[in-house]
N, C-alpha and C positions, 0 to 999 in steps of 0.2 A: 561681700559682693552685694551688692543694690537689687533688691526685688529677684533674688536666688530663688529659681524652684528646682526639686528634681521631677526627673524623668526616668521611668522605667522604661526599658531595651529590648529588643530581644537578643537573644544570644545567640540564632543564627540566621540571620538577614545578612550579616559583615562576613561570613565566612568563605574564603574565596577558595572553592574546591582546584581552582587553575594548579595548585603548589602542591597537589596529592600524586604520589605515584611516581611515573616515571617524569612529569614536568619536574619534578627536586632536580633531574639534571644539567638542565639550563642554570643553576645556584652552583658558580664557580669557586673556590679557596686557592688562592694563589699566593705561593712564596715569593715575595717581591725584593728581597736582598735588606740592604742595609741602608744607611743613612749615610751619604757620600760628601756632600756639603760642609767645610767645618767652620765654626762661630767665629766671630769676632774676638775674644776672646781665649787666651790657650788654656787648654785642660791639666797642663803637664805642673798641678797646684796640689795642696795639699787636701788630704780627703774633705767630700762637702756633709754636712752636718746633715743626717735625712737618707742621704741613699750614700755611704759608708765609704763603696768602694768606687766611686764617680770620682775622676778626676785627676786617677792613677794607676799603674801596673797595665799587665798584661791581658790581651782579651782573647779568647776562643771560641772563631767563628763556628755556629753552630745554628740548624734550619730555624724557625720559629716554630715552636712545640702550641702553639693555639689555631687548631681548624673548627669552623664551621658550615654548619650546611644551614641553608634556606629551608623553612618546613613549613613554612604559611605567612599569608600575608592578608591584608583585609582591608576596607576604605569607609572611612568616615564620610554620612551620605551628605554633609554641609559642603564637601569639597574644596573647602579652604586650606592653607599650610596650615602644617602641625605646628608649633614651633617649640613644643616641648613635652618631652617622658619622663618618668622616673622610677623607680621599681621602688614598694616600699622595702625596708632594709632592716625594719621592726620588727618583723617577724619572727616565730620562733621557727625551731625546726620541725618539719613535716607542715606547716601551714601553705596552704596556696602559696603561690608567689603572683603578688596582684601589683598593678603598675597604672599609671596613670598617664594620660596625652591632655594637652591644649591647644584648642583650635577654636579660630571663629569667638564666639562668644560662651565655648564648650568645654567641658573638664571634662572627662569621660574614663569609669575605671572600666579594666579587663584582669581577668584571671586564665592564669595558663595553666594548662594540664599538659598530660602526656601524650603522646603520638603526635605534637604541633598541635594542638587545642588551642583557640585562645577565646574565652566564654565574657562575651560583653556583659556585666553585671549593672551598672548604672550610667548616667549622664547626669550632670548640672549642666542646669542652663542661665546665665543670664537673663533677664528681661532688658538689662541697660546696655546695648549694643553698639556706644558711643567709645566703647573701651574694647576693641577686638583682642587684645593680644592679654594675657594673664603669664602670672608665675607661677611655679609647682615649683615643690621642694620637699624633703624629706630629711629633715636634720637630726644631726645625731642628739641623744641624750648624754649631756654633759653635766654631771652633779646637779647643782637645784639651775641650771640653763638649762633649765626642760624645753625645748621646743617642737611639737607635732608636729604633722604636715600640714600645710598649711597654703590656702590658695589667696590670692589676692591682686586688687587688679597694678597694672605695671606696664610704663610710659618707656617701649623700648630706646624714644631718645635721649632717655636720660639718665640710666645704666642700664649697663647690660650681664651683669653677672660679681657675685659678691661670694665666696666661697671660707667658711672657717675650718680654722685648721683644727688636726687632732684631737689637742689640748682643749679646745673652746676657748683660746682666749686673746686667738688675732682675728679678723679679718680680712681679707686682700679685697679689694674693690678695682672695677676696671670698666672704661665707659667710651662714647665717643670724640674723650678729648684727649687720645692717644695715651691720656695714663692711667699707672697703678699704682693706687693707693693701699697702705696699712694702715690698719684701727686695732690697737690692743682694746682688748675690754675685760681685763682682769686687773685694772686700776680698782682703788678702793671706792672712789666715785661709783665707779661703775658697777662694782659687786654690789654695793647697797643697795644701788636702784632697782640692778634685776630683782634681787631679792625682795625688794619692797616692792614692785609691781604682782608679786606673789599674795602677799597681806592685804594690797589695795582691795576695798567691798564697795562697789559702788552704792549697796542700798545702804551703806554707813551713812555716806558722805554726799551731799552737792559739787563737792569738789573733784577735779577732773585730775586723774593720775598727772603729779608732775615728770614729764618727761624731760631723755636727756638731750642736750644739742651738743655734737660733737662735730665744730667748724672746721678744726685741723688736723688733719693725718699724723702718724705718727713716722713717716716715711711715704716719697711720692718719689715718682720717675717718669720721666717720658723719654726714655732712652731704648728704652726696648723695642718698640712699634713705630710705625710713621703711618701708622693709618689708625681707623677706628680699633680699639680693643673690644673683642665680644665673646670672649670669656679666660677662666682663670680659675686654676686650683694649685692646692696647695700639694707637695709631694713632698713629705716630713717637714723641713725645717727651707725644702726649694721649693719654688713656684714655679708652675707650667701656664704661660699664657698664650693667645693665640692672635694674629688682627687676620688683615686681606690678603695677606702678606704668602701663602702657600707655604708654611710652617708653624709648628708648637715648637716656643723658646722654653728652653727650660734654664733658670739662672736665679740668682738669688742677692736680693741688696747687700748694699759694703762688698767688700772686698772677701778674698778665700776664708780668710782665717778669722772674719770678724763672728761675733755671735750673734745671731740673730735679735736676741733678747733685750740687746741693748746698743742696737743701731740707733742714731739721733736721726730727730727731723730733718738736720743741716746735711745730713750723707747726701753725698750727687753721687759716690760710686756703685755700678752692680757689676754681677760677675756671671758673663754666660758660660753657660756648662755644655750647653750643645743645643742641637736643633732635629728636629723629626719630618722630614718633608716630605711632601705631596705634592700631587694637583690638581689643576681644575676647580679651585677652592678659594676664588677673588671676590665672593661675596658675603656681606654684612649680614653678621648673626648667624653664624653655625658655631654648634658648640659640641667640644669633644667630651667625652666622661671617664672615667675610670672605674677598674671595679672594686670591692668592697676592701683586695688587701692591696691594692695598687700595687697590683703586678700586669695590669694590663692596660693599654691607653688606645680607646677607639674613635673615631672621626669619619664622618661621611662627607662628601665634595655634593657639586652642584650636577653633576651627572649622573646618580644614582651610587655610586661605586665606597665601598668601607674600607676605612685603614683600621687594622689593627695590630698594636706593637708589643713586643715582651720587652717590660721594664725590670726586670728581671737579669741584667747586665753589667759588666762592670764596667764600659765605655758606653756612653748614651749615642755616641755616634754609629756603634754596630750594633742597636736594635735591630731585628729583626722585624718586619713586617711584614704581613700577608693581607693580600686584596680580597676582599670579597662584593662579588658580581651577581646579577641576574639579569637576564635578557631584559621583563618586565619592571625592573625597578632602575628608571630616565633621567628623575628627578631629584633633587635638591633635597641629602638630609639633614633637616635642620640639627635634629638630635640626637643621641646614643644614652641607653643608661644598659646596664651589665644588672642581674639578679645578685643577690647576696651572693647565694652558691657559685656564683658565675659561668652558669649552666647555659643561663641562656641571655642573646645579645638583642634587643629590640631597636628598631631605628623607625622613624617618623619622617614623614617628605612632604614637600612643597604641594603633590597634589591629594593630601587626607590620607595615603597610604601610610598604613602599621608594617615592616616586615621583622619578623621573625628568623631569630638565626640560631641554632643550638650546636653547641659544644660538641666536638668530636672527642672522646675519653680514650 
């Protein structure tokens, strides 16, 4: 970031007592049934590579086993949208669980405690304010694809969400020209470079790490969305993506039985597995998350209101879903990210608000 300083906080200026006590009652968890709508194409195919039992046999309707309650909430005093969280995921066990927001020209970390605590610990701030919106991420460690978290700035017209899979060695990319693109980068091209961007020492050298340009996808589509795509993950070996559209598709390029591994650039086919619906949810850049064993899939609308579903099913159609509501919470959440432990659920909104949601056990 250009002319990056920090900022020390305090850790209770943000803290908004309104959520203490008997107001947690207005924080509704509502069983909202199943997913009614069925895809374009049929599920009645052989199992999908990723989620085992998707795509066949018998299902038994049963409640959604994930509740939450509301336990605090807090506001960023710039008053801009957030338009992004992320818990980190690196932690060990018994460490804080610290998570990160962007807004405005702000990073800003917080660390959660018990009783609904959430202890504002630092801010960056920009000085170059020609770049309001940033990314945040938290990637996993993949052999020598070490990647940290890492903040930088990011031009929301021109992607909006690039997400790697398990392995480390696809990427799925997705933007406002309705498609979704694949990048393997477990080519041998490609292993050498990461690896030598490891060895590169600038005080060796005058010369500037050669980078790599990667022009062509390894698979593209625009079959899935007719509007902008603004975001996308990967669910084993299927992808969950999302546009303006009031649904997460979940489907997978080629055909049932093809392997992922070794789908061509030339494939035009994919294959929907199902769809996750909502509403209230026709604007650009809201992004859903998953938690750390992708058994849960959360999403917030433009009216304050969270989806969250048990992926945990053998038919993607009879997810189970449950809403969660507060009086106080209006607006528009841009984003969801889940703790490692998936204890607890944070969401970010349109107007600088953080809420907080923890786990019913």
């Amino acid at each position: 970031m250009p002319a990056a300083k920090k900022q020390k906080l305090s850790s209770d200026e943000n803290s908004n007592p309104d959520l203490s006590g008997d107001e947690n009652d207005d924080a509704v968890s509502i069983e909202s049934g199943t997913n009614t709508e069925r895809p374009d194409t049929p599920t009645n195919t052989p199992n999908a590579p990723g989620r085992k039992s998707w795509g066949k046999g018998k299902w038994k309707s049963k409640k959604c086993k994930y509740s939450f309650k509301c336990v605090n909430s807090l506001k960023e005093d710039h008053n801009q949208p957030l338009f992004g969280v992320q818990f980190n995921w690196h932690s060990k066990e018994g460490d804080p669980l610290v998570f990160a927001t962007v807004g405005s020209n702000r990073v800003t970390l917080y660390e959660c405690h018990s009783q609904g605590e959430i202890r504002l610990l630092q801010s960056y701030v920009d000085a170059d304010v020609s770049f309001p919106e940033f990314l945040i991420s938290s990637a996993k460690e993949i052999d020598f694809h070490k990647l940290p978290l890492f903040i930088k700035n990011f031009k929301l017209e021109l992607l909006a969400r690039t997400d790697y899979d398990l392995l480390g060695e696809k990427i799925m990319s997705c933007g406002m020209d309705h498609s979704l693109k694949l990048w393997r980068i477990n080519s041998k091209r490609m292993i050498n470079a990461i690896k030598d961007s490891y060895d590169y020492n600038p005080n060796k050298t005058n010369r500037p790490f050669i980078s790599q340009k990667i022009h062509f996808p390894d698979f593209s589509t625009r079959d899935i969305h007719r509007n902008y795509v603004d975001c996308v993950r990967w669910l084993g070996d299927l992808i969950l993506s999302k546009s303006c559209e009031n649904a997460i598709v979940c489907w997978k390029p080629g055909k049932m039985e093809d392997d992922i591994d070794k789908i061509k650039p030339s494939e035009s086919n994919v294959t929907i597995l199902g769809r996750f619906d909502y509403s209230q949810c026709d604007i650009w850049y809201m992004r859903f998350s998953m938690d750390f064993w992708q058994k849960m899939l959360a999403l917030g609308n433009q009216v304050g209101k969270l989806y969250v579903w048990d992926l945990e099913v053998e038919d993607p159609h009879k997810a189970k879903c449950t809403t969660l509501t507060h009086q106080k919470c209006a607006t528009a959440i841009r984003q969801t990210s889940f703790s490692r432990d998936s204890s607890i659920l944070i969401a970010v909104c349109d107007d600088a608000s953080i809420w907080r949601w923890d786990r019913l056990r």
